[in-house]
FITORBA-349810 format. One line per 2 residues: number of its first residue (from 1); their letters; for each residue x, y, z of C-alpha. Coordinates in nm, 4 decimals, always signed. Layout:
BEGIN
NUM) a) X:Y:Z  ...
END
This chain:
BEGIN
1) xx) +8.1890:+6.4782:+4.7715  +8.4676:+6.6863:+4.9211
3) xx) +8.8283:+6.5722:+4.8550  +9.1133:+6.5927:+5.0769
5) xx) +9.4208:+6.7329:+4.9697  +9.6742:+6.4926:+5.1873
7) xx) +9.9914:+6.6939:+5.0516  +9.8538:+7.0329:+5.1530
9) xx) +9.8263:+6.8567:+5.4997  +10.1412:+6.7173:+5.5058
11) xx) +10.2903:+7.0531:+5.4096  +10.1448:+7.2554:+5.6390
13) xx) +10.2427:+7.0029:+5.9686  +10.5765:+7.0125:+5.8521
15) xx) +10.6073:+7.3594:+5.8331  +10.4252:+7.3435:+6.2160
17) xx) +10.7206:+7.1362:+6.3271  +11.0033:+7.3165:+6.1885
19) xx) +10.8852:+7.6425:+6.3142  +10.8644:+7.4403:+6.6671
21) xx) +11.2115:+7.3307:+6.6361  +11.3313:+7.7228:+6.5468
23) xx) +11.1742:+7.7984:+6.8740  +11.3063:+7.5511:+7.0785
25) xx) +11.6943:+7.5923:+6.9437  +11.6303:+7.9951:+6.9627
27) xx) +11.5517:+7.9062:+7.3302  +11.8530:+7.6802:+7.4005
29) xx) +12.0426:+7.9764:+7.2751  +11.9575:+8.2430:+7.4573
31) xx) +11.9572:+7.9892:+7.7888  +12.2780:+7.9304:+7.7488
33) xx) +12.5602:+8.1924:+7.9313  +12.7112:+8.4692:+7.8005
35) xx) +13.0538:+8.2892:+7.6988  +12.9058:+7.9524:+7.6089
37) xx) +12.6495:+8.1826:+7.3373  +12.9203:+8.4095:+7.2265
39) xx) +13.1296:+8.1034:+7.1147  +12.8787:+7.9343:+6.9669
41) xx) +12.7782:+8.2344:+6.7806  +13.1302:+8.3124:+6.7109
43) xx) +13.0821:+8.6892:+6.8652  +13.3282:+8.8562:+7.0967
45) xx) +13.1863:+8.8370:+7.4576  +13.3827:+9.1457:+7.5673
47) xx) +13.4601:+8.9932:+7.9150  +13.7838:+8.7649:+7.9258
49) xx) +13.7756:+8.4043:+8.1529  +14.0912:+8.4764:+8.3811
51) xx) +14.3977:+8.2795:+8.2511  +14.3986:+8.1193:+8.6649
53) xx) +14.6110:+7.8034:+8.5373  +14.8689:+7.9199:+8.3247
55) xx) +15.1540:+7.8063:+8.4724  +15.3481:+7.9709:+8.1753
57) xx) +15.2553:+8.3230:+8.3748  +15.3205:+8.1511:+8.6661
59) xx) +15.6979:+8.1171:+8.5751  +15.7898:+8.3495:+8.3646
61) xx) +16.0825:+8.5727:+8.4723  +16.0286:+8.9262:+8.5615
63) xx) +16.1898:+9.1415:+8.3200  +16.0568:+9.5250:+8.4811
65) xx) +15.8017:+9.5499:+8.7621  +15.5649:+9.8455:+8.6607
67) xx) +15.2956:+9.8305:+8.8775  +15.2761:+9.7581:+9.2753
69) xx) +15.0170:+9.8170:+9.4899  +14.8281:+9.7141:+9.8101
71) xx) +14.4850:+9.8116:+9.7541  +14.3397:+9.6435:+10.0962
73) xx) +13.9205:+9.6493:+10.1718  +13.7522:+9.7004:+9.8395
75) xx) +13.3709:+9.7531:+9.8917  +13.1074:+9.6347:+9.6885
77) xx) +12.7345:+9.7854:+9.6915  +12.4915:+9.6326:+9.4994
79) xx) +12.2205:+9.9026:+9.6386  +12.2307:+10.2478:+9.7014
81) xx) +11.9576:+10.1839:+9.9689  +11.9588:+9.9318:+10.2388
83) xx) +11.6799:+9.9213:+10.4502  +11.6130:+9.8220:+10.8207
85) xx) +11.2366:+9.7534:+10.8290  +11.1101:+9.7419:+11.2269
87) xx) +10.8287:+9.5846:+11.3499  +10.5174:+9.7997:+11.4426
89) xx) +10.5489:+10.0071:+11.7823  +10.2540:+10.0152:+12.0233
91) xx) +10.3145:+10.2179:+12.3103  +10.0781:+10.3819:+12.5948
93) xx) +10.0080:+10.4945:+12.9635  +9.7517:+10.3590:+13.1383
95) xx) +9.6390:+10.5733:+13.5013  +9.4218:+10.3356:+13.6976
97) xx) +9.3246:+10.4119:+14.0610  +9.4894:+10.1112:+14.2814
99) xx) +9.4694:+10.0037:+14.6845  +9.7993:+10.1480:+14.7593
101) xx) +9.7503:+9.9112:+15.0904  +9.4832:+9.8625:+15.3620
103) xx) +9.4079:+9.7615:+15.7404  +9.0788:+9.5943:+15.8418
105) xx) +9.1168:+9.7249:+16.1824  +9.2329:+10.0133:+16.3694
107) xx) +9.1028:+10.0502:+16.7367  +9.2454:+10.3520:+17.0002
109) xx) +9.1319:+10.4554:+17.3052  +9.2517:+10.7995:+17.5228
111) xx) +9.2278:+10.8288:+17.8771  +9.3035:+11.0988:+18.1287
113) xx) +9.5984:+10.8877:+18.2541  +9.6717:+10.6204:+17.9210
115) xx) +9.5993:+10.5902:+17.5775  +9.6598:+10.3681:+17.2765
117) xx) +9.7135:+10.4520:+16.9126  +9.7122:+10.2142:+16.6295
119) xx) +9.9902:+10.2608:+16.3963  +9.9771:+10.1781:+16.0127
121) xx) +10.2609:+10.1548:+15.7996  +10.2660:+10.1447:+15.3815
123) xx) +10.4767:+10.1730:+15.1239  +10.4075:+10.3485:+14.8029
125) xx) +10.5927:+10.1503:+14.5140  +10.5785:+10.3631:+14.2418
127) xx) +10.6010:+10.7032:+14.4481  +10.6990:+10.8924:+14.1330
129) xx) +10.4057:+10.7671:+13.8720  +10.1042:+10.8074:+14.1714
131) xx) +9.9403:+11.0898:+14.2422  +9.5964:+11.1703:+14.3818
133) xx) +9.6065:+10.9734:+14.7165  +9.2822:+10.9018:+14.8961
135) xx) +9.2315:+10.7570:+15.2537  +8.9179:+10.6254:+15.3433
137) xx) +8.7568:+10.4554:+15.6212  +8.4177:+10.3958:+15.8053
139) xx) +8.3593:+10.4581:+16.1767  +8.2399:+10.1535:+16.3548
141) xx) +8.2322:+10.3513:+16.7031  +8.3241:+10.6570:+16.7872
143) xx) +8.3506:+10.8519:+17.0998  +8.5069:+11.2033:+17.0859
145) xx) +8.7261:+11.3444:+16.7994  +8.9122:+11.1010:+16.5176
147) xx) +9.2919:+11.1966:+16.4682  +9.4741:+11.0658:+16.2313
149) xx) +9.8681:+11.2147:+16.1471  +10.0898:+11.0819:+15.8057
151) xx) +10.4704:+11.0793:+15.8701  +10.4676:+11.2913:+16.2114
153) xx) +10.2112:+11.5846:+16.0284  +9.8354:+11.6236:+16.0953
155) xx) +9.6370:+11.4707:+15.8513  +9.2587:+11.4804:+15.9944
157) xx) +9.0696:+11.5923:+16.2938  +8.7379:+11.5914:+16.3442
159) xx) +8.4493:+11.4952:+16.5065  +8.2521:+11.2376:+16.3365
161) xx) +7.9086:+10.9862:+16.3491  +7.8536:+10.6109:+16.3967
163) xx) +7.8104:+10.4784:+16.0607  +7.9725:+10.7584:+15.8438
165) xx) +8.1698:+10.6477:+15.5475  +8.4547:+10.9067:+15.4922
167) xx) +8.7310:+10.9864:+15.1964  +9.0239:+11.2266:+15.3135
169) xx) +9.2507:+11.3813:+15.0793  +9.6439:+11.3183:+15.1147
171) xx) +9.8377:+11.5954:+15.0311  +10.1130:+11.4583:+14.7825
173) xx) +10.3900:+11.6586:+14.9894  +10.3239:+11.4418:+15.3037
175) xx) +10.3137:+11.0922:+15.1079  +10.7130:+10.9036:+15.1063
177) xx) +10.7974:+10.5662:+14.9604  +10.7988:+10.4361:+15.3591
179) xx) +10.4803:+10.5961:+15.5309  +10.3562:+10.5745:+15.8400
181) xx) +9.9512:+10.6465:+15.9609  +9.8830:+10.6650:+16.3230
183) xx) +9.5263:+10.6610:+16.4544  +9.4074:+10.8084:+16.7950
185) xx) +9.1621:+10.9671:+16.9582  +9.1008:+11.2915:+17.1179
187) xx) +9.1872:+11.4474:+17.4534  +8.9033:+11.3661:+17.6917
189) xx) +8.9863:+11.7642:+17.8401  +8.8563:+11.8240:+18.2091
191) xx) +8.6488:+11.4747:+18.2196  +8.8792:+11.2838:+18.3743
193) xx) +8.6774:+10.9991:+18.4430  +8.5732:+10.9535:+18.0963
195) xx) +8.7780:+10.7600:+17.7775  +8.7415:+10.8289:+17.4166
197) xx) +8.7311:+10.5678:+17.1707  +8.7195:+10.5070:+16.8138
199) xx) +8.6929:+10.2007:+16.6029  +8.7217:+10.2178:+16.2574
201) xx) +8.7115:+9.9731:+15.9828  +8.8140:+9.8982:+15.6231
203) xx) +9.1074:+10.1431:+15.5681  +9.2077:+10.1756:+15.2595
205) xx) +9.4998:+10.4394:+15.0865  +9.4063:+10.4593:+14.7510
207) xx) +9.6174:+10.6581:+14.4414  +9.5962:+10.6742:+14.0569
209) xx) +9.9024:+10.4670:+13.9300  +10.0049:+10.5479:+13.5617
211) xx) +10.1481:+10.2383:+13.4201  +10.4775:+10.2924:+13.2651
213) xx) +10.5649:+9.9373:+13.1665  +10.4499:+9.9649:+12.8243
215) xx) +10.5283:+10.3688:+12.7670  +10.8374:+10.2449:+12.5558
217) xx) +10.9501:+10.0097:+12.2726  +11.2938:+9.9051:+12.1881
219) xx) +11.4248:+9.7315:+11.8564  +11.7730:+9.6343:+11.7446
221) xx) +11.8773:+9.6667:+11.4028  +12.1593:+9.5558:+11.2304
223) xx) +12.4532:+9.7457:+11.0211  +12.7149:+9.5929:+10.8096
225) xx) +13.1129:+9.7171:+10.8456  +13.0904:+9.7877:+10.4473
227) xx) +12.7178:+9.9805:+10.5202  +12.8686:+10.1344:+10.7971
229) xx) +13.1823:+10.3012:+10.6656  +12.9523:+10.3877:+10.3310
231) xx) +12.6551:+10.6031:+10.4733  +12.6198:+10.8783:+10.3590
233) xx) +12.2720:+10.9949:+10.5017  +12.0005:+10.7794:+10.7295
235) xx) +11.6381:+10.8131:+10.7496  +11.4071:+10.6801:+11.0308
237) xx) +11.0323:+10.6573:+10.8643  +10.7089:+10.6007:+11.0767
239) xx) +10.3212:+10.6578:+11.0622  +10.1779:+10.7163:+11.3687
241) xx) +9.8506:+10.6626:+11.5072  +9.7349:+10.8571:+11.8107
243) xx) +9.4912:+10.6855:+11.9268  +9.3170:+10.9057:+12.1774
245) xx) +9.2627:+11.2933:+12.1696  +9.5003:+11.3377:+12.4354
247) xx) +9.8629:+11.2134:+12.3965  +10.2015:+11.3168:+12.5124
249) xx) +10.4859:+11.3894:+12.3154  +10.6546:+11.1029:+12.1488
251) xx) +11.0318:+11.0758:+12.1996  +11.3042:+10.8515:+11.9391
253) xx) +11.6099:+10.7527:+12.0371  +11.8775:+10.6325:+11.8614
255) xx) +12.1633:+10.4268:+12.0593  +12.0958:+10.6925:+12.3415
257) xx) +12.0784:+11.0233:+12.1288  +11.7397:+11.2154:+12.1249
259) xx) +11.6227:+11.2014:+11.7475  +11.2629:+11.3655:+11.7635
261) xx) +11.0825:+11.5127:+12.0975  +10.7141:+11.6311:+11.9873
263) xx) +10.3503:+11.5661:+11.9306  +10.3511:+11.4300:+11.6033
265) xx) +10.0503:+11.5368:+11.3548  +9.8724:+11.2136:+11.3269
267) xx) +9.6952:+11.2799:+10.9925  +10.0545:+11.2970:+10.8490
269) xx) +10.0842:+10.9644:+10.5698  +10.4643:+10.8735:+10.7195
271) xx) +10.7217:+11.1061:+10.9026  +11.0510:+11.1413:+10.7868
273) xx) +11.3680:+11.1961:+11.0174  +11.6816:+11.2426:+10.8409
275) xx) +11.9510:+11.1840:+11.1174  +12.3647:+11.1761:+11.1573
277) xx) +12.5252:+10.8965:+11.0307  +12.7674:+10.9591:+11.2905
279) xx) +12.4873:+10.8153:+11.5476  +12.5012:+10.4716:+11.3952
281) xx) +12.7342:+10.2021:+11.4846  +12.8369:+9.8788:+11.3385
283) xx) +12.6681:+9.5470:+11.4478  +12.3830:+9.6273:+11.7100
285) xx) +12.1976:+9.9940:+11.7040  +11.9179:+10.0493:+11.9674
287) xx) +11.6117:+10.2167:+11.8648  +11.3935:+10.3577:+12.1465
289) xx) +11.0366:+10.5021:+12.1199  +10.8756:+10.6499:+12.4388
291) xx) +10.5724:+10.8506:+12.5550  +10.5155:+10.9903:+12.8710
293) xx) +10.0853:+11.0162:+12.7972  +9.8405:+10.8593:+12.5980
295) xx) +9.8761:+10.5654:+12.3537  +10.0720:+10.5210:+11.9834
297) xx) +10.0447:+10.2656:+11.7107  +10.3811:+10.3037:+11.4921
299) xx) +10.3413:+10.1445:+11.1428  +10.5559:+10.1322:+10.8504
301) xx) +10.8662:+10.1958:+11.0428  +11.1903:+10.1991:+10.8912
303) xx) +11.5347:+10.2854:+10.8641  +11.6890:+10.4073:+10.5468
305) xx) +12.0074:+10.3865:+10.5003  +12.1702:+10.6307:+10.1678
307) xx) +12.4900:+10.5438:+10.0706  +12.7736:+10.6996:+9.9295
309) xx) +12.8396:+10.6284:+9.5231  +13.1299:+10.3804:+9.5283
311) xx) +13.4440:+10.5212:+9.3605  +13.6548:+10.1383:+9.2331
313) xx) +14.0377:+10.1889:+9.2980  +14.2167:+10.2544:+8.9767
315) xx) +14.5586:+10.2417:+8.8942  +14.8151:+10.4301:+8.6317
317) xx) +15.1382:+10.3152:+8.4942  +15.3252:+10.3805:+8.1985
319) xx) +15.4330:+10.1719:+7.9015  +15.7462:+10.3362:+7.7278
321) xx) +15.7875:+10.2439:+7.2930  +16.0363:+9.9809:+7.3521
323) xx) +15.8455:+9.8420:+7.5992  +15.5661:+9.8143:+7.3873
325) xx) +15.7077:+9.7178:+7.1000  +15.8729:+9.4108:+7.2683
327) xx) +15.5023:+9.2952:+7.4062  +15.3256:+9.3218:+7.0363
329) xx) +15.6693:+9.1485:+6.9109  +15.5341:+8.8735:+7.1141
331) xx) +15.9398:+8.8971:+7.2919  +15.7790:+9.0311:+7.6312
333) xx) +15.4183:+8.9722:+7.8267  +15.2119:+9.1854:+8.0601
335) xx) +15.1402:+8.9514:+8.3524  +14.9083:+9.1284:+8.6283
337) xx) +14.8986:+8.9061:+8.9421  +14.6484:+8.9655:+9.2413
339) xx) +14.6466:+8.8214:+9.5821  +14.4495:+8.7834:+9.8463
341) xx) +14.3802:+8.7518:+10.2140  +14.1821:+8.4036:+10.2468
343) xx) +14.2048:+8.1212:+10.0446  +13.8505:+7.9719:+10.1480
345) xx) +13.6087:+8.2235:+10.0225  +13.4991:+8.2962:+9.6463
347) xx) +13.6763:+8.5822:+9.5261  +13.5162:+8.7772:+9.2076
349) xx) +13.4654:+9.0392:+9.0693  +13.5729:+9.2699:+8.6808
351) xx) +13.9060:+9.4350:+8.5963  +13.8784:+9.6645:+8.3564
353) xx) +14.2449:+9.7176:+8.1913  +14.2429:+10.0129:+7.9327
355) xx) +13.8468:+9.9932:+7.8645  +13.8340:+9.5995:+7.7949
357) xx) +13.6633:+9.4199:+8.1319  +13.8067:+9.0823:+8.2064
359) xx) +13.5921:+8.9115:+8.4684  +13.7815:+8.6905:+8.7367
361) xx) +13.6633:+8.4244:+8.9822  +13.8416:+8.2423:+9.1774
363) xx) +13.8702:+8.0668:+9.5136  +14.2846:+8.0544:+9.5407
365) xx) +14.4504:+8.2711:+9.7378  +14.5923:+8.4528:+9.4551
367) xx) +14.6172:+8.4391:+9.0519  +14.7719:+8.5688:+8.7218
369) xx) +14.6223:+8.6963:+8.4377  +14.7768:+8.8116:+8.0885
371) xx) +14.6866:+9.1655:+7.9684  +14.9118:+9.1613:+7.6696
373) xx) +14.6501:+9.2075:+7.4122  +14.5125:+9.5532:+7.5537
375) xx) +14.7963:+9.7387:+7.6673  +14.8794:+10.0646:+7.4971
377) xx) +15.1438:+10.2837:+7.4604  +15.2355:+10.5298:+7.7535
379) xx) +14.9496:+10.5235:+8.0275  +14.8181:+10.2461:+8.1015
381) xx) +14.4816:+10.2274:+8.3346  +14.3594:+9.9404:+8.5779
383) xx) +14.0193:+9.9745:+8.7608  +13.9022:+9.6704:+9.0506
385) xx) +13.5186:+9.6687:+9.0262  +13.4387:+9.3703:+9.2305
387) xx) +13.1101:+9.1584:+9.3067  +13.1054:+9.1611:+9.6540
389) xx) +13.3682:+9.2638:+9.8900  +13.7458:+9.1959:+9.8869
391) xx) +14.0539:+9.2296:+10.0990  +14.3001:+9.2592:+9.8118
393) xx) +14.6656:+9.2249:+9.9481  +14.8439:+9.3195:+9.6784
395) xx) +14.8275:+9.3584:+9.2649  +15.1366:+9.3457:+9.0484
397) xx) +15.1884:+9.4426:+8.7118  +15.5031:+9.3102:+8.5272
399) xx) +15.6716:+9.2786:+8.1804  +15.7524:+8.9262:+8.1830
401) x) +15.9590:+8.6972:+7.9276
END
């Protein structure tokens, strides 16, 4: 019969529970902030709380002014890459041959003493994306020679057959945006008695028409003032994808300068374009990619933006012995007071006085902090590091009793 050794049990639960408990109070520990931990723990945090409400600082008298400065727009970058990502580009030609325009009719008769023409008139839309103009017919009736003349020139003469079905090339020179066609028929010669006719039906002009609608993309992207005034280089990235044998040369513009102008190598992963920072503004920047032949899919495409390695203001004054003295002596304090433009937004940031980083946060539109405990003797240096960017009116520094 086995036995059961209840205190072993026992033992071993509660040593379950207190190990448990260790875990959940080393958790609660390391959940709770810096500060709140560091007191707790009675360590030194190494960042001071800002002394915002001492009115003590507030009004003490100013015994020597030793710092004064207006520092202004003080950046913050939390990256030393933004980036602009743009959606994917697909751009193409497309030639398709197109009815220009047509006539159902045209009828014209010559006589040795009248004759009628028929006119037709059409207009070419896209004169400067056609090309290869066609005019074709079929002869109904015919009775001598078929003349036909584009904008004042000879276009056709000749004789032709009942029935026939015929395509006549248009010279491009002779084709305008306004055009005019006139049908007639030929001289009857010495047979005065006799008319020539023809009547001919379904006219049509025809041309290839390249589609240009869709030859070009154009994004907007979006830079910052504090991006703007810190670039230091920008890159546009794209992969293309030609996606016939025969393309065109694929132009990039950026607000309006030419970037890139060539046939890119389509096996390439992604194509880098390192480009003037000058060529960006702030706000809205136009990106424009264009072909003048075949068809690209863009993918991946982005701009990079580098940026410059912020240097934080810092400032130098100078502490003489006496001076000195009188703060350790507890008979003087080093007040440092910064203001600012607006009093809605959050203001924060680190000052670093000497080495020792005091963090401040603050809505107000200005406050005071005491810097007694880290001053030194002789120079004295203050560096502005802030979390996201200030327009700091002025800082003070004064020996206050």
């Amino acid at each position: 019969m086995a036995i059961t050794n209840k205190r072993g049990q026992g033992a071993a639960g509660a040593a379950v529970l207190l190990v448990i408990i260790a875990g959940l109070l080393i958790g609660f520990v390391i959940l709770l902030p810096p500060s709140e931990r560091a007191e707790l723990l009675d360590e030194d945090y190494g960042v001071d709380e800002p002394t915002t409400t001492d009115t003590d600082l507030d009004d003490a008298v100013i015994e020597k002014n030793l710092l004064t400065v207006s520092p202004g727009r003080i950046d913050f970058l939390g990256h030393k890459e933004l980036e602009h990502p743009l959606p994917n580009v697909n751009i193409y030609t497309r030639t398709e041959s197109k009815v220009i325009d047509e006539k159902n009719i045209v009828y014209a008769k010559k006589g040795a003493f009248s004759g009628e023409a028929s006119k037709f008139k059409f207009i070419v839309p896209d004169l400067k994306n056609s090309e290869n103009f066609l005019l074709s017919f079929k002869v109904k009736e015919v009775k001598g020679e078929v003349v036909i003349t584009l904008n004042g020139e000879e276009l056709f003469k000749s004789e032709v057959q009942d029935g026939d079905s015929l395509i006549v090339n248009i010279p491009p020179n002779l084709v305008q945006e306004e055009n005019e066609m006139l049908f007639s028929a030929s001289s009857i010669g010495v047979a005065f008695w006799a008319t020539n006719v023809i009547d001919l039906e379904n006219i049509q002009v025809v041309a290839d028409v390249t589609s240009v609608e869709a030859q070009s993309s154009k994004n907007i992207f979006l830079v910052s003032d504090t991006e703007k005034r810190n670039l230091e280089k920008v890159i546009l990235k794209f992969k293309p994808d030609c996606q016939f044998t025969e393309v065109g040369k694929l132009q990039v513009l950026i607000n309006g300068n030419e970037l890139y102008f060539a046939v890119p190598d389509c096996e390439l992963t992604l194509i880098p374009i390192e480009f003037s920072p000058e060529l960006v503004y702030q706000g809205e920047n136009e990106i424009v990619f264009r072909t003048n032949e075949g068809t690209y899919i863009l993918s991946h495409v982005l701009i990079e933006s580098k940026l410059k390695e912020v240097e934080y203001p810092t400032y130098y004054f100078e502490l003489s012995y006496e001076q000195y003295q009188n703060v350790i002596n507890d008979r003087l304090r080093l007040r440092l007071e910064m203001s600012f433009v607006d009093v809605v937004t959050s203001k924060f940031g680190e000052l670093v006085f000497n080495g020792h980083v005091k963090g401040f946060d603050t809505k107000e539109v200005s406050f005071a902090m005491d810097l007694s405990d880290d001053l030194v003797q002789g120079n004295n240096a203050l560096k502005v590091k802030p979390k996201k960017t200030l327009d700091v009116r002025e800082i003070k520094i004064d020996l206050v009793k």
